[in-house]
GUGUBA-851537 format. One record per residue: x, y, z of N, C-alpha, C, O, CB in turn. Coordinates in steps of 0.1 Angstrom, whole numbers, plus 5000, padded with zeros to 4 digits. Atoms other than C-alpha are relative to their C-alpha. Last residue first. Glycine has a CB too. Layout:
// GUGUBA-851537
XYZXYZXYZXYZXYZ
...
//
This chain:
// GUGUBA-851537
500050014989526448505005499850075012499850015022500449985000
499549914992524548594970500049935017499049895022499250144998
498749994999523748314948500750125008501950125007500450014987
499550165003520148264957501250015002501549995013499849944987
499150004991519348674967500649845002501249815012499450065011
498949895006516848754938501749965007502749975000499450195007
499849904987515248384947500850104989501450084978501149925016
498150024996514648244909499950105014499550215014501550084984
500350054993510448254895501249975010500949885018499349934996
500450085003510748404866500549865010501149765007500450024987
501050055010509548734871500149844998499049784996500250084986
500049965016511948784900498849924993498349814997501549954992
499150085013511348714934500050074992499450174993499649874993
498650065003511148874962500549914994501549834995500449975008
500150164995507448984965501449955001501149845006499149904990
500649974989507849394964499749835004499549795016498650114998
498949974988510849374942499149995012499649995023500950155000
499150104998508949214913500650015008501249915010500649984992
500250134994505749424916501149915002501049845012499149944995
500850135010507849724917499649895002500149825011500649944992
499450135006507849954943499549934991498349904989500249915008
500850105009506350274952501149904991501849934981499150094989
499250095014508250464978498849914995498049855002501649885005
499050084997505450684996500849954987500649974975499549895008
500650144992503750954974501149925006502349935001499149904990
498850074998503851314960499749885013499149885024501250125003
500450034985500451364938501349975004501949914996499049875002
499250044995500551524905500250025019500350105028500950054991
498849964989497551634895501049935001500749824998499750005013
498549955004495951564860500950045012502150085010499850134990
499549874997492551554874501150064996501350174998500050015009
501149935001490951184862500150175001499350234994499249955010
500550035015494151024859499150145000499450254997498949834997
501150034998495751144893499450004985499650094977499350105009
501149905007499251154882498949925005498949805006500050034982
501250065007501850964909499650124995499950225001498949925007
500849905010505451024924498749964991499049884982501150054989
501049924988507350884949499250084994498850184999500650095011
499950114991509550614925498850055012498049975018501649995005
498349994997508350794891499949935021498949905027500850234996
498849895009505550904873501449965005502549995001499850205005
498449944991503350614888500750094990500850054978501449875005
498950055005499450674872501450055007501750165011499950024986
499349935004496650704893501449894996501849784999500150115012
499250055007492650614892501550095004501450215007499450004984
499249925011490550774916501049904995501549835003500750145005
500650025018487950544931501050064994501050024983498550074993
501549955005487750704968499849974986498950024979499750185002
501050064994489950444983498950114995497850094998500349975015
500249974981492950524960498949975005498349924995500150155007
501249965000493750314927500050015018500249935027498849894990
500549994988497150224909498550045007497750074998500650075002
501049974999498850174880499850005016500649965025499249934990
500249815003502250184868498850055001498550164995500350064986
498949924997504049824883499550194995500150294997501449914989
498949995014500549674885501250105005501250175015499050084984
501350095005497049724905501350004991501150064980498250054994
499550015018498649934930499649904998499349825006501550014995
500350155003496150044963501049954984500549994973498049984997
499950035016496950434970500649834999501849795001501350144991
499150115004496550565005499449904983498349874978500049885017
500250135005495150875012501149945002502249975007499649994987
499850084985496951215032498749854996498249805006499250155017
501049984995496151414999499749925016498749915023499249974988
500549865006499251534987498850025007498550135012499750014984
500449864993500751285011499550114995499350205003501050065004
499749895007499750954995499950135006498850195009499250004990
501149914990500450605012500350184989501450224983500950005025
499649905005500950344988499550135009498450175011499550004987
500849885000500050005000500950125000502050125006499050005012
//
């Protein structure tokens, strides 16, 4: 979960560039703390937003990230 200070929400992600806060608004990631409100064009500044692949710890194709590392 995405917490958003512009508006003191939190922002649900649905994907590595999408997202959706608890009143319905759609937003797209601009960047690591950074979202557009679809519907309004704002730019919102937000917690870190991770990728889905870093936020579960694996990689896409299914390999620990941290296997060969001691």
């Amino acid at each position: 979960m995405i917490f958003d200070y512009s508006d003191g929400d939190f922002i649900m992600p649905m994907g590595n560039s999408m997202g959706m806060d608890f009143d319905g608004n759609l937003h797209m990631r601009m960047g690591d703390n950074m979202s557009m409100d679809m519907e309004t064009g704002n730019i919102h500044f937000t917690s870190s937003w991770k990728k889905n692949d870093e936020s579960r710890g694996f990689s896409l194709f299914g390999k620990d990230k941290d296997k060969d590392k001691f």
